[in-house]
C-alpha positions in Angstrom: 134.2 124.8 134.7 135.1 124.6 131.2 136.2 127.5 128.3 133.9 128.6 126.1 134.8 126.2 122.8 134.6 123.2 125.1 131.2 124.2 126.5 129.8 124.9 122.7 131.4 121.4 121.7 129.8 119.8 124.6 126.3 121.3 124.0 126.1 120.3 120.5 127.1 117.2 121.0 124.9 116.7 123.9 122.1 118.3 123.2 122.1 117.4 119.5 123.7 114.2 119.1 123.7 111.5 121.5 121.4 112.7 124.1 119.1 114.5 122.0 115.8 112.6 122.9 116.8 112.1 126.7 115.6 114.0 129.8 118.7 116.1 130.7 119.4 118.9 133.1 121.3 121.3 133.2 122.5 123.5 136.0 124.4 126.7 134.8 124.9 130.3 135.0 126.1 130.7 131.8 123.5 132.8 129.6 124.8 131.4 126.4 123.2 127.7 127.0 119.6 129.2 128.0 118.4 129.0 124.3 119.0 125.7 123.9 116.8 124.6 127.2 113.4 123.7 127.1 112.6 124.7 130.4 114.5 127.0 132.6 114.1 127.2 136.1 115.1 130.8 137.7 117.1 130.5 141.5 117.7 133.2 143.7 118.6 132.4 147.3 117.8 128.9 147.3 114.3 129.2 146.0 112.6 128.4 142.6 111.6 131.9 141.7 110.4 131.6 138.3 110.1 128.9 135.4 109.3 128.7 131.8 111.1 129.2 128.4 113.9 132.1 127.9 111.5 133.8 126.3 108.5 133.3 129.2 110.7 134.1 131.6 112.3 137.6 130.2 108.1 138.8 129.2 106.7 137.7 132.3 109.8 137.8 135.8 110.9 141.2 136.5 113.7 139.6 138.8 114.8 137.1 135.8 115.0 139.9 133.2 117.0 142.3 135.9 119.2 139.1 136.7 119.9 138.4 132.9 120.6 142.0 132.1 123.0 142.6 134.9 124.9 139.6 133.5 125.0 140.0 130.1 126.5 143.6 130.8 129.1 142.2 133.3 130.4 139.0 131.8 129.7 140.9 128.4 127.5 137.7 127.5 126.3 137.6 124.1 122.7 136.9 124.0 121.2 133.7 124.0 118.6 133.6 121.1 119.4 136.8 118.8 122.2 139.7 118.3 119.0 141.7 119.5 117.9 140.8 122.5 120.1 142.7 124.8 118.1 145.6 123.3 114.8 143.8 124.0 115.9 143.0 127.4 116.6 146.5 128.0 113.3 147.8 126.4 111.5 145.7 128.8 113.4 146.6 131.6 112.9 150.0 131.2 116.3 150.8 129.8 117.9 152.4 126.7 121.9 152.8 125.3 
């Protein structure tokens, strides 16, 4: 429950500095922080539904790419990995603007 500068500051920091060659997780909805995992795993209802890299999971779990899209238009998230992949995500969902 932090704002958005604290969270950046605390994943650099974290993820790049001091911790950088430790085992860490991470438990978030925030899309913003997925690109910086090395392995995500996907929840829905208390159940592992799907695990792999941002990228595995958006090609290969209909339910993880739905999930994703629906929060990236509602929180008005900006993508994790490029200014593109909202547009990707859509194209594989089926979708268009």
């Amino acid at each position: 429950a932090v704002d958005v500068d604290t969270e950046r500051q605390l994943i650099d920091h974290l993820f790049f500095d001091e911790w950088k060659n430790q085992t860490r997780i991470l438990v978030t909805h925030r899309l913003s922080v997925l690109s910086h995992a090395d392995r995500i795993f996907y929840m829905h209802e208390g159940q592992i539904r799907a695990s792999g890299s941002f990228e595995e999971l958006i090609e290969k779990s209909r339910e993880f790419r739905e999930y994703t899209l629906s929060i990236m238009k509602e929180q008005g998230d900006k993508a994790p990995a490029s200014d593109g992949e909202l547009d990707e995500i859509e194209e594989a969902n089926g979708e268009s603007n």
